[in-house]
Structure formats: C-alpha cells, structure tokens
C-alpha positions in Angstrom: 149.1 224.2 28.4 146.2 226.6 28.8 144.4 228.5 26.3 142.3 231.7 27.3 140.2 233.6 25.5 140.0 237.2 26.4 137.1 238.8 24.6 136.0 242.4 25.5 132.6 240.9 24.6 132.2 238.6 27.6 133.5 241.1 30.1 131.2 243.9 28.8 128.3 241.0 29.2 129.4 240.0 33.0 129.9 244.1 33.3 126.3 244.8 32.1 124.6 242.0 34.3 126.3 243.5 38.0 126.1 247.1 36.9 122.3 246.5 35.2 121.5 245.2 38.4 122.8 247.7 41.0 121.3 250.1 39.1 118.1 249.1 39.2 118.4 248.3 42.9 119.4 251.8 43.6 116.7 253.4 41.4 114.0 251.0 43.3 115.4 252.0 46.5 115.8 255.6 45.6 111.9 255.3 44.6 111.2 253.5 47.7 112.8 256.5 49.9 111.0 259.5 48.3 112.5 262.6 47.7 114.7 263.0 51.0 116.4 266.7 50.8 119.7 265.0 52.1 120.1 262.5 49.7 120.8 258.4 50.0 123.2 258.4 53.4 123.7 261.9 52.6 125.7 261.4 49.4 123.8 260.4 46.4 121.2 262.6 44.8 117.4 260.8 45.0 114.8 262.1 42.5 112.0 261.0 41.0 113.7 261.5 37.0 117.4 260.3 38.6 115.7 257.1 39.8 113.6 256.3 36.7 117.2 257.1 34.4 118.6 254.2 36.8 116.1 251.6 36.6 115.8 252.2 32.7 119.7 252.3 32.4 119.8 249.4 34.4 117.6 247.3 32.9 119.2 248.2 29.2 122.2 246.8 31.0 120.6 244.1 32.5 119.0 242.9 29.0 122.5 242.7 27.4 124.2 241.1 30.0 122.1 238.7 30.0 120.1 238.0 26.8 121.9 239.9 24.1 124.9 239.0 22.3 128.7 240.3 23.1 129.3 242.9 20.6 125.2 244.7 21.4 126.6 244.0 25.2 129.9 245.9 23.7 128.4 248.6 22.4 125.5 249.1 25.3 128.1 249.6 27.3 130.1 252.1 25.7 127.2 253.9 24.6 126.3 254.3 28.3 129.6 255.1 29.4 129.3 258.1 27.1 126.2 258.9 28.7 127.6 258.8 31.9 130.9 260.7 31.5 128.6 263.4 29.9 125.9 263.7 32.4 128.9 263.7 35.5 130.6 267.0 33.4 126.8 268.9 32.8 126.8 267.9 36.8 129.5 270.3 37.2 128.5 272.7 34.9 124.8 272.7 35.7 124.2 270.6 38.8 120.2 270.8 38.7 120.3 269.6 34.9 118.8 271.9 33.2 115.5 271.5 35.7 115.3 267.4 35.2 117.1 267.1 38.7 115.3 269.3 41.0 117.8 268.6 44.0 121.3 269.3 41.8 123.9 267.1 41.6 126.7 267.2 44.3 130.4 266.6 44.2 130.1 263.0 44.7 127.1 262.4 42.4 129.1 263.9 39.2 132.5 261.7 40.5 130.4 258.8 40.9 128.8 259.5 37.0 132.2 260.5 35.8 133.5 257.2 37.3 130.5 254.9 36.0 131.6 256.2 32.6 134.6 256.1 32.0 134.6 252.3 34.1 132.1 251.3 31.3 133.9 252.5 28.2 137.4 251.3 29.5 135.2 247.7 29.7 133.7 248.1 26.3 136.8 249.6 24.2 140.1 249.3 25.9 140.2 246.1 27.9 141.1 242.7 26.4 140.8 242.5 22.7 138.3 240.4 21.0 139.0 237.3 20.0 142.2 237.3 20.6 143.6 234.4 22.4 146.7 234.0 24.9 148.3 230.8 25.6 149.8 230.2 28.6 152.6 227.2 29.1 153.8 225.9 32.2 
C-alpha cells in the first residue's frame, strides 16, 4: 500500500521553478536580440518593457518555487495567471498596450498569454486538493 499526497501547493512550487525560469530565459534572450520588427522566429513579440515584465515575472516565480512556501507559491501563481489571462484579452483588444508595447501583440502572443494564464490558475486553484491524501492498494 501506497500513500500519495497530492497538494496543489507542491505542484504550484515545481510549476513556478520551470515557468520562473523560462521566463527569465526568454526575457534575457529577448534583451539579448534587440528590438527585431519580426519578432522571436517570427512569432513572439520582443520589446524592451515585454522582456523586463518576463524576467521580473519570472523571477517572482522563480523565488516561490524555490524559496517560498506552498500556499505564497499557490497564490504567486494564481495571481499571475490573472495577470496573464488579462494581459492576452487587452492583447486583443488593444494589441500595442496602451503604448507599453510598441510592436503590438499578435495572434499568437495573446494565445500564448491567454494560455500561460489560465495553465497557472488551473495549477494554483483547480488541480489536486491540498492536503488531501489518496491511498492506493494493490
């Protein structure tokens, strides 16, 4: 007999270490580009404010994943999945962000935001349940 522990807590912390980091990657390597009118491989917006918001994001992920504890991890999570899913529907709405995003958002930069989001709040509030425990016999 197994017992497993499936707390929302300890995926939002694994969550916040891979996503902290990618993002920080991609706003380093978006930094590290410039400013190409094209984008990164022609699909993801690069500016300077859209590559400062990742590394920032990212490293507020980062931290949680892995310093903080699982319910700030929990809530850094959602809170930036609300972020996200907001930013993706402005995107669509007003692609250039009010003039923080000088090259505007395309299609797949508001999917991709949209997807972040709601990926991060379905981690935070809908998967597993804290401290709940499931015991598997064989």
């Amino acid at each position: 007999m197994r017992d497993y522990t499936a707390g929302r807590g300890d995926l939002a912390r694994t969550y916040a270490q891979i996503v902290g980091v990618i993002l920080i990657l991609t706003g380093l390597l978006g930094i590290v580009l410039g400013d190409p009118a094209d984008g990164l491989l022609g699909l993801l917006n690069i500016d300077i404010v859209e590559d400062i918001i990742h590394i920032l994001s990212g490293a507020i992920l980062a931290y949680v994943g892995f310093v903080a504890d699982r319910g700030l991890a929990k809530t850094v999570v959602g809170g930036l999945g609300v972020v996200y899913v907001l930013v993706g529907i402005l995107g669509f709405v007003d692609p250039e962000l009010f003039g923080l995003i000088p090259n505007g958002y395309n299609l797949f930069d508001n999917l991709f935001h949209l997807a972040l989001g709601a990926l991060s709040l379905a981690v935070a509030f809908l998967i597993g349940g804290e401290g709940r425990t499931t015991t598997v016999t064989r």
